[in-house]
Every structure is written in structure tokens, then in C-alpha cells.
GUKOLTI-514873 format. One record per residue (C-alpha): residue in three letters; residue number from 0; x, y, z negated. Coordinates in steps of 0.2 Angstrom, whole numbers. Layout:
REM residues N
+-----+-----+-------+-------+-------+
|   r |   k |     X |     Y |     Z |
+-----+-----+-------+-------+-------+
| ALA | NUM |     X |     Y |     Z |
...
+-----+-----+-------+-------+-------+
END
This chain:
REM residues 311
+-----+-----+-------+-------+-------+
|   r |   k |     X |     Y |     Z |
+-----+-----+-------+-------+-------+
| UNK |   0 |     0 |     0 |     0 |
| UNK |   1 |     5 |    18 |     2 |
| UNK |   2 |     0 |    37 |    -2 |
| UNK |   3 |     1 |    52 |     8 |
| UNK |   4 |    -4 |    67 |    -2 |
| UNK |   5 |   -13 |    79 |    10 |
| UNK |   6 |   -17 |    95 |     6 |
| UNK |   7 |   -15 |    91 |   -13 |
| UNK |   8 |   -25 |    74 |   -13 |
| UNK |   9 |   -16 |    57 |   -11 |
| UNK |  10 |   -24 |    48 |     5 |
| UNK |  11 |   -22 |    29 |     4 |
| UNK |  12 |   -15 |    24 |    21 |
| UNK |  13 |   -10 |     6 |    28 |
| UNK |  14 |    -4 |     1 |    44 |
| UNK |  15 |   -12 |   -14 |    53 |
| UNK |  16 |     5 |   -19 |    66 |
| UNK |  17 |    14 |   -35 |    73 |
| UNK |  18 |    25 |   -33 |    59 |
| UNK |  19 |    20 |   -44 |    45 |
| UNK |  20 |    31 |   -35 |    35 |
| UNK |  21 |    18 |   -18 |    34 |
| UNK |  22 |     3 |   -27 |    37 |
| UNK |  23 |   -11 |   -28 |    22 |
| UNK |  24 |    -9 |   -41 |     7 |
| UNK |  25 |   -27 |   -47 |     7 |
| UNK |  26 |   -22 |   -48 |   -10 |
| UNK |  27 |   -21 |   -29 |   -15 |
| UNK |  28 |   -36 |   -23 |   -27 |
| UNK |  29 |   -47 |    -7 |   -23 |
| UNK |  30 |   -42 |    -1 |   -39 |
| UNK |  31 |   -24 |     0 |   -38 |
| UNK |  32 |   -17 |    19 |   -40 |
| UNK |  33 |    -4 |    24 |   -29 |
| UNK |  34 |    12 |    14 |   -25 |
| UNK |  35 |    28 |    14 |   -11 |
| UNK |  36 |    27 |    -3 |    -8 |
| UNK |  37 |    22 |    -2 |    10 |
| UNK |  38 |    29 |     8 |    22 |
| UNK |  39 |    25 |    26 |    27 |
| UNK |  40 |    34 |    25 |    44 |
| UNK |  41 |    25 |    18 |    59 |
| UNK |  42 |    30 |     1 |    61 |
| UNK |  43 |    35 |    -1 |    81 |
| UNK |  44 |    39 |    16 |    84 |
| UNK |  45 |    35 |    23 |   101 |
| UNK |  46 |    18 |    10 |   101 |
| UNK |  47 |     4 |    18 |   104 |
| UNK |  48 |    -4 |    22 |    88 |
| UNK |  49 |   -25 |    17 |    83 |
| UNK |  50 |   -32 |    28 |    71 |
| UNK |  51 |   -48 |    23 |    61 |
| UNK |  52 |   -58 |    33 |    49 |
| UNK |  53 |   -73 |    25 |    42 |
| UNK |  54 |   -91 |    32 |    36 |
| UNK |  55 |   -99 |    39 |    21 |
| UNK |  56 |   -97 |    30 |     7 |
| UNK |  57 |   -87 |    18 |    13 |
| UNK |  58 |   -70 |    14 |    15 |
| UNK |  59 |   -55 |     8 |    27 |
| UNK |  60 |   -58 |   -11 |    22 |
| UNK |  61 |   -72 |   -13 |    34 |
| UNK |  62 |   -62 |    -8 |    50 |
| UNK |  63 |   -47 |   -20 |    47 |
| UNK |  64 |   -53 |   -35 |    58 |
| UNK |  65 |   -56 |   -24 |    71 |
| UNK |  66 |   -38 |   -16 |    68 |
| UNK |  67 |   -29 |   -35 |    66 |
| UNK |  68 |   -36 |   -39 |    83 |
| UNK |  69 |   -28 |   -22 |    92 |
| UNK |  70 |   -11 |   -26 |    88 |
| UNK |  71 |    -4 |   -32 |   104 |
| UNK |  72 |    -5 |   -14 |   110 |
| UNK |  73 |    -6 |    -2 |    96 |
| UNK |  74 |    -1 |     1 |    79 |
| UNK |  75 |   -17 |     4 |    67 |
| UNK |  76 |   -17 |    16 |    56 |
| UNK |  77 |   -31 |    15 |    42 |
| UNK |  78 |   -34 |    27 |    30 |
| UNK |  79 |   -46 |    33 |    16 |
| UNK |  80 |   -54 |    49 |    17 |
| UNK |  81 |   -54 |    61 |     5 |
| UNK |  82 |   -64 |    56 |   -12 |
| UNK |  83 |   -67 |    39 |    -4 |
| UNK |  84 |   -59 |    21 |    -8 |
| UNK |  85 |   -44 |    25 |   -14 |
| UNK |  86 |   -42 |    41 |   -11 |
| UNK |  87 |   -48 |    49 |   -27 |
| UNK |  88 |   -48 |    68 |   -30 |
| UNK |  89 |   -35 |    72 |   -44 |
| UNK |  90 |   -44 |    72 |   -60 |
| UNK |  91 |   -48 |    86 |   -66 |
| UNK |  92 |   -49 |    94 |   -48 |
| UNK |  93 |   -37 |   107 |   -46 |
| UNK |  94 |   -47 |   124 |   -41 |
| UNK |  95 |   -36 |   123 |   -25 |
| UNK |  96 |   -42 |   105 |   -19 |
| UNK |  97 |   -61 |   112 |   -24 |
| UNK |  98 |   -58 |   125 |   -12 |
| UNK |  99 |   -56 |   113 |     3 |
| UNK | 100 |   -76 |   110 |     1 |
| UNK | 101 |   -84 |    94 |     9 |
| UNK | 102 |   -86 |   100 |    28 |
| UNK | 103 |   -83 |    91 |    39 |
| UNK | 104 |   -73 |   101 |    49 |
| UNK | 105 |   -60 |    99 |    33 |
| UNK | 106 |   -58 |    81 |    36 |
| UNK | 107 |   -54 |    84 |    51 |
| UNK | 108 |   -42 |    96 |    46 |
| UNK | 109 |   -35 |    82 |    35 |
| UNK | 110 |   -32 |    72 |    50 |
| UNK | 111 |   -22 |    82 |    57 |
| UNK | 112 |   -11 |    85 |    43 |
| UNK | 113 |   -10 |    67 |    42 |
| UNK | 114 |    -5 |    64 |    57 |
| UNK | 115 |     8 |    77 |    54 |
| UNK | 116 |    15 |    71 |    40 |
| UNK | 117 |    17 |    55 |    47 |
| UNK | 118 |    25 |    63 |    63 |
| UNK | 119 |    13 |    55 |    75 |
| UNK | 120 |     8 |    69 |    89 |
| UNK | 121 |    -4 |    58 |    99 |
| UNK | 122 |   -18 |    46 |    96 |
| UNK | 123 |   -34 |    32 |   100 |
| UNK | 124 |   -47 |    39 |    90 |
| UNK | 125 |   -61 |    24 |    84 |
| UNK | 126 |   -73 |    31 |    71 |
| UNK | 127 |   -89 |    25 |    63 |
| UNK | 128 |  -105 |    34 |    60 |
| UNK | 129 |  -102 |    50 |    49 |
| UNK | 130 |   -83 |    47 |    52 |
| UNK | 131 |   -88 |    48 |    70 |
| UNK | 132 |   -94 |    66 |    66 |
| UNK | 133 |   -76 |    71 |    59 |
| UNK | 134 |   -68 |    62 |    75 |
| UNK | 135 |   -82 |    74 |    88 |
| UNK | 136 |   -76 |    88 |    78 |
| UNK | 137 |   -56 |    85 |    79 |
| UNK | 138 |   -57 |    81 |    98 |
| UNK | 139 |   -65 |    99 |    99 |
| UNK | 140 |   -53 |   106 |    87 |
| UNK | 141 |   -37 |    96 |    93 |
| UNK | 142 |   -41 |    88 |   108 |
| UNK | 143 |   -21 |    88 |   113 |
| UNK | 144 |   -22 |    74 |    99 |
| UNK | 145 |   -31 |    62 |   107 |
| UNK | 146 |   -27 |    50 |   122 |
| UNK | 147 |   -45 |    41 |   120 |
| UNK | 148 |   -59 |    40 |   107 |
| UNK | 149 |   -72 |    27 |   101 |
| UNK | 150 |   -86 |    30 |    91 |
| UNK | 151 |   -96 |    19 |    84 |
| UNK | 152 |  -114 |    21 |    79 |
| UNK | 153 |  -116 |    41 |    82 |
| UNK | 154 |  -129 |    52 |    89 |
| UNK | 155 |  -138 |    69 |    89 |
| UNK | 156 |  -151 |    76 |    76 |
| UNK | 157 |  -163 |    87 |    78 |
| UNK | 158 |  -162 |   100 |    63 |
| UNK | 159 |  -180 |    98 |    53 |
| UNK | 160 |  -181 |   108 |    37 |
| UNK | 161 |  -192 |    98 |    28 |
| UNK | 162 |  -185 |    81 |    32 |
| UNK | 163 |  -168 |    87 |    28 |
| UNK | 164 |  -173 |    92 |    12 |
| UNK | 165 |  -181 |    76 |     6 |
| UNK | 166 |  -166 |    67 |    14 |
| UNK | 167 |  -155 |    78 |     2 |
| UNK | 168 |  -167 |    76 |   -12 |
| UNK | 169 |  -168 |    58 |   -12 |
| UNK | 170 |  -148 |    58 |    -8 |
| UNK | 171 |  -143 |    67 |   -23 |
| UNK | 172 |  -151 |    54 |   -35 |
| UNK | 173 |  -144 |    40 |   -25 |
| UNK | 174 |  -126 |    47 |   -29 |
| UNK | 175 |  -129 |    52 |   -46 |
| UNK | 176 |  -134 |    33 |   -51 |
| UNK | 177 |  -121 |    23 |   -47 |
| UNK | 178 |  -118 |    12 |   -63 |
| UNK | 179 |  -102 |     0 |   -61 |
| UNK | 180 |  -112 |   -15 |   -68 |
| UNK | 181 |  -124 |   -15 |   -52 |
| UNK | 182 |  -112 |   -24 |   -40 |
| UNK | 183 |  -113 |   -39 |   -56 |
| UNK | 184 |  -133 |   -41 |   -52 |
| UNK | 185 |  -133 |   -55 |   -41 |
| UNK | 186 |  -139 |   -51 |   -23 |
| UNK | 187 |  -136 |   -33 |   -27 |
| UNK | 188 |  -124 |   -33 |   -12 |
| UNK | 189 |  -137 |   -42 |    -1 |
| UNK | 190 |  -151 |   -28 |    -5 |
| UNK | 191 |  -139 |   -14 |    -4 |
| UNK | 192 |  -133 |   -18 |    17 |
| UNK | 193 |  -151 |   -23 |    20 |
| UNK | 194 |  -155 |    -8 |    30 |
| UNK | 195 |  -139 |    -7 |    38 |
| UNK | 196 |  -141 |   -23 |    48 |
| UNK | 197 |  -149 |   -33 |    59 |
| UNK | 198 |  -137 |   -47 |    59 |
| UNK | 199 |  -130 |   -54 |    43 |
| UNK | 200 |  -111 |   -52 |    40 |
| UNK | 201 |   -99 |   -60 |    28 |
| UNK | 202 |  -102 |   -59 |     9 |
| UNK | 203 |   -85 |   -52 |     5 |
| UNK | 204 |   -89 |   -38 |    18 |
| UNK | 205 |  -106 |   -34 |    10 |
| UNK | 206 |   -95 |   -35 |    -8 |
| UNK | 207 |   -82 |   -21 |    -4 |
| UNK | 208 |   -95 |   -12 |     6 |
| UNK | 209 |  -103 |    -9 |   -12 |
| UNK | 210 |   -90 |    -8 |   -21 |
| UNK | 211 |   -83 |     6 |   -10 |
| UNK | 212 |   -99 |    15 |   -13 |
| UNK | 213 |  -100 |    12 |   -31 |
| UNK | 214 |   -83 |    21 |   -32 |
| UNK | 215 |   -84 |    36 |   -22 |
| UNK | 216 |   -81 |    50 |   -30 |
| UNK | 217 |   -97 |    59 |   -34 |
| UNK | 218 |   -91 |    79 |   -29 |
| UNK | 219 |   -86 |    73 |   -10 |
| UNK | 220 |  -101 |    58 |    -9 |
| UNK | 221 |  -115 |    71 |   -15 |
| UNK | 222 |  -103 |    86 |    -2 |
| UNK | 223 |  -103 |    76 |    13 |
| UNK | 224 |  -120 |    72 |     9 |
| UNK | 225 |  -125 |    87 |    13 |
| UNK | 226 |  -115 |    92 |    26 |
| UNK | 227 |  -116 |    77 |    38 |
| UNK | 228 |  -135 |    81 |    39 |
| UNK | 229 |  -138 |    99 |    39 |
| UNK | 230 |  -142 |   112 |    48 |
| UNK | 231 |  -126 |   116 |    54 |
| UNK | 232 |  -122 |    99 |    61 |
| UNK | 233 |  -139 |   101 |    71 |
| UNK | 234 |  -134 |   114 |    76 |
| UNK | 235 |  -114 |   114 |    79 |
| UNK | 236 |  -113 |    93 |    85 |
| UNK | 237 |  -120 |    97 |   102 |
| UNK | 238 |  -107 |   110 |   107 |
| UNK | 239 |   -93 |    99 |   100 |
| UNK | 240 |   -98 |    86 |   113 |
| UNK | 241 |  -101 |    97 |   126 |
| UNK | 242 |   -81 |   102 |   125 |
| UNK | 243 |   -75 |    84 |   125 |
| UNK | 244 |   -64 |    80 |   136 |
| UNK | 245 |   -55 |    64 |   130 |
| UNK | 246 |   -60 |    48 |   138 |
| UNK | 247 |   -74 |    42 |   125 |
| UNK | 248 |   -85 |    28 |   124 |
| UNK | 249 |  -100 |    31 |   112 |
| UNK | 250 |  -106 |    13 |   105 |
| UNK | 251 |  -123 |    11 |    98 |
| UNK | 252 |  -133 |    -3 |    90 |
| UNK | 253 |  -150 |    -9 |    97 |
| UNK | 254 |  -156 |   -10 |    81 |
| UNK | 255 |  -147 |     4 |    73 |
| UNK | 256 |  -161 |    10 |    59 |
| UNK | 257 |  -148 |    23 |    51 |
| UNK | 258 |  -143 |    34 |    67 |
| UNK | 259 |  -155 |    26 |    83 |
| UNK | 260 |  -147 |    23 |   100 |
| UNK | 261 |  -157 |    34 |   106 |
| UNK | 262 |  -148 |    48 |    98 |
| UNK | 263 |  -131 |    40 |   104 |
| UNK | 264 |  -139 |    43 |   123 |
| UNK | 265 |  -144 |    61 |   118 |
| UNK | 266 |  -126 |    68 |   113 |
| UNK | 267 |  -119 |    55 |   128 |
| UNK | 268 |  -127 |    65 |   143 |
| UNK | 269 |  -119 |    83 |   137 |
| UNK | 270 |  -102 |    76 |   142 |
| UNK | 271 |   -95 |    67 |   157 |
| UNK | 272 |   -82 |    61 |   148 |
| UNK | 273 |   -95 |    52 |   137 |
| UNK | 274 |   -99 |    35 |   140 |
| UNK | 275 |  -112 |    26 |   129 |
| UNK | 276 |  -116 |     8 |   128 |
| UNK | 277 |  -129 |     0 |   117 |
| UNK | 278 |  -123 |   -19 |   109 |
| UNK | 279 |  -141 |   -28 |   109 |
| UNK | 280 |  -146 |   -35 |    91 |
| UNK | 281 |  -134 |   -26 |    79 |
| UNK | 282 |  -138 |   -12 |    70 |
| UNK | 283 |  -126 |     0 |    61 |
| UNK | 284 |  -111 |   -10 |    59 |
| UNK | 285 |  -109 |   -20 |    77 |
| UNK | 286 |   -91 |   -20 |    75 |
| UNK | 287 |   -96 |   -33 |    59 |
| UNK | 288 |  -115 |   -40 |    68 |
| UNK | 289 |  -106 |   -45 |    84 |
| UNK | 290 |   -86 |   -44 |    84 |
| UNK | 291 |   -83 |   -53 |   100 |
| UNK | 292 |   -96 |   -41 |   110 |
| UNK | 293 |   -89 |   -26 |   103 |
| UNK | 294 |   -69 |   -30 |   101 |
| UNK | 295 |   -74 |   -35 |   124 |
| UNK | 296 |   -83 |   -17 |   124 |
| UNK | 297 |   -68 |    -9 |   119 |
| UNK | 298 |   -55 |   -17 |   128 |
| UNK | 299 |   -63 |   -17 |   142 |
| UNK | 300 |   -64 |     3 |   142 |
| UNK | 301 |   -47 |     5 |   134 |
| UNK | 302 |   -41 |    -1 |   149 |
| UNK | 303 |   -53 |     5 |   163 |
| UNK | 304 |   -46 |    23 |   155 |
| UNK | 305 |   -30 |    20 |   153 |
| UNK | 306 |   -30 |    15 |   172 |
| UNK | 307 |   -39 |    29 |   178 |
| UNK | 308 |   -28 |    42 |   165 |
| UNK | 309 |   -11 |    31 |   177 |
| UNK | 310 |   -20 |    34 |   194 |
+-----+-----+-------+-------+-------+
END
């Protein structure tokens, strides 16, 4: 495991690579603070680099059999984002981290001083659902970044005051009652991804998926809240896929109760760099429903792209 500290948080990192030696210890707890033990330096330097960043209340565990199966061509880099997995906020929180705020636009900004950090100038981008927000918005913001982008499980809203309110309402009591002892109740983790599915997944994936959520801290779970469905992402997500110009494939799940694929099409058509495909019977986490559909959907425009970027 290893920590970058990114504009006074430590961000847990790990690199996914041929390299046994840096890859992850199955073995290594959620829990565990941070530690030097792996590598901060890309593994196979001059490899073309895979950056994932997960979704709301969640964590980089979910994306790492994806990751495993992209190492012939790319190193992967995981991380945690800010308050999430193991990337807690410093406790108390330094008035200077608190002024960072929970938009998303800042995450982004975190990614790029990550990348930074790490010396890496360029980029593919695969992102999930609310993380896939913060990858729209660094394309727009840093689209010299970026050689290609996946997002999984994104869309367009349209701004409703009243629905937005109730979803906020509902949201903030969600966060605030979050006891440790609920992942013990047995099927706990079973209810918890219910909605999120429409195929089942592996129990240890429904586990950590919980776990991650139960351990979030509360100021950037209740923040992003917010700010992932507001007014101004109504509002401001349009225009930041009307400017992409990075090679994008926008995947969506048939079944998808959390963000519809129907709100995947409606941000696809604003770019013609944008293209969207919908994997039939999986819902918000095809990457875990279907693996070998998605992992053939990928590749397949990974390398249709990366022929066209050569012709």
C-alpha cells in the first residue's frame, strides 16, 4: 500500500501492473493507515498508464478485476478519493483542507495534482457513475491529460427543485446513520446492493462495497452528496460534454435503476467524440454483472481509438 498526500489529505494509491512485486496483497485490510510498503513510482515506466476513480461512497476495491485484466497494455493506477476508503480527512480537519469543499470540480483538481505528484503527464481515464462526473469535468478542465476515457454508468439530469430536495433530504439521513455494527446483520450486504443490480455479484464484492460505505467520512459523503446532484451539475454537466474531445465511450446498463441509460444517450449526442453503448441485463455495476461483455466493450474501443488516434 502507499499514500500520496494531495493537497493536505493522504490519498491511498496502488498500482495494478505485470510486476507482481507492486501489485495488491489481497491480504491488506481497509483499515490499515498509511504505509511505504508499495511503491509510489509507476511500475514499467514509459507504459501507458489506466487511471480509475470510483463512485460515491465507494471505493477503489471494486475496479481492481477490471484493472488486473488491463495489464498487458497499461499500468493501473487505483486510488481513493478524497474522504473515501482509505483516504480519510485528517482528523480534526485542518481549516485549510475544509476550504477545498466537496465540488466536484476539486476532485478533479485532486487528480491532477496526483498525477503530478506521481510525474505522469498523460492518461486512460475509466470512471464510474459519480466518479464519472469528476472524469467529464477533468477532460473539460485538462483535456491535454487524457489519451482516451471510459465512463461507466453516467448520464444527464434534468435540474428539478423539488425532487432534488427530497433526494437531499432523504440523503442526509442516509449518511448520518451509518452504525459499524450494520455490515454484522446478516444479509445486510445483500439488501444494501439490491437496487444497484440486476445481476447478482460475488459476496466479497457486496461485503467491501458496504464496508466502503459504512466508512466514508461523513463531511465529503454528505458534500458530494450534494454536489453530484444539484443544480449546478444540471446545469454545468452538459457543457462539459459538449467540449470533450478525448475519444470516449460512455457505457450504460440496461437496467441501470440509479442513473437510466437513457440519460447516458442524452449527454452521448452533445459530443461526437462520445460514443455510448448499453450492456443488456446489468444495472449499475456492469463492470461486476457482466465482466466478459464489458472488459470485450472496452478493448474493443481501446483499440478501434488507438487506431484511428495512429491513422
Amino acid at each position: 500500500m502507499a499514500y500520496v498526500s494531495v493537497r493536505g489529505v493522504d490519498h491511498y494509491i496502488e498500482w495494478v501492473s505485470d510486476r507482481p512485486s507492486v501489485s495488491h496483497s489481497p491480504t491488506a485490510s481497509p483499515t490499515d493507515g498509511p504505509s511505504t510498503a508499495n511503491v509510489l513510482t509507476q511500475p514499467n515506466p514509459g507504459k501507458p498508464v489506466m487511471v480509475f476513480i470510483h463512485g460515491w461512497g465507494g471505493s477503489c476495491r471494486y475496479w481492481r478485476r477490471t484493472a488486473q485484466q488491463m495489464t498487458d497494455r497499461y499500468d493501473c493506477l487505483l486510488y481513493d478519493l478524497r474522504g473515501f476508503g482509505r483516504s480519510h480527512l485528517p482528523q480534526p480537519i485542518p481549516t485549510s483542507v475544509a476550504a477545498l469543499g466537496y465540488e466536484l470540480e476539486g476532485y478533479a483538481d485532486d487528480l491532477e495534482q496526483l498525477l503530478t505528484t506521481l510525474g505522469i503527464a498523460k492518461i486512460c481515464l475509466n470512471a464510474h457513475s459519480a466518479g464519472a462526473s469528476i472524469a467529464v469535468l477533468f477532460l473539460q478542465r485538462y483535456p491535454h491529460r487524457t489519451n482516451q476515457a471510459i465512463l461507466t454508468c453516467h448520464g444527464i439530469f434534468d435540474y428539478n427543485a423539488v425532487t432534488f430536495k427530497l433526494f437531499h433530504f432523504v440523503g442526509q439521513y442516509v449518511v448520518a446513520f451509518r452504525p459499524p455494527w450494520f455490515a454484522q446483520i446478516p444479509l445486510a450486504d445483500r439488501m444494501f446492493v439490491a437496487r444497484f443490480l440486476h445481476r447478482p455479484i460475488p459476496s466479497q464484492d457486496r461485503k467491501e462495497f458496504l464496508e466502503d460505505f459504512l466508512m466514508a467520512d461523513y463531511e465529503a459523503a454528505l458534500g458530494t452528496l450534494y454536489t453530484s446532484v444539484s443544480q449546478w451539475a444540471a446545469e454545468t454537466m452538459p457543457e462539459a460534454y459538449r467540449v470533450i474531445k478525448t475519444p470516449t465511450l460512455l457505457i450504460s446498463g440496461e437496467y441501470d435503476q440509479i442513473i437510466p441509460a437513457r440519460l447516458g444517450q442524452k449527454a452521448a449526442v452533445l459530443s461526437s467524440s462520445v460514443q455510448h453503448v448499453v450492456l443488456p441485463q446489468t444495472g449499475h455495476f456492469p463492470m461486476l454483472e457482466d465482466n466478459d461483455t464489458y472488459q470485450a466493450t472496452v478493448n474493443r474501443f481501446l483499440q478501434e481509438t488507438s487506431l484511428s488516434s495512429v491513422a
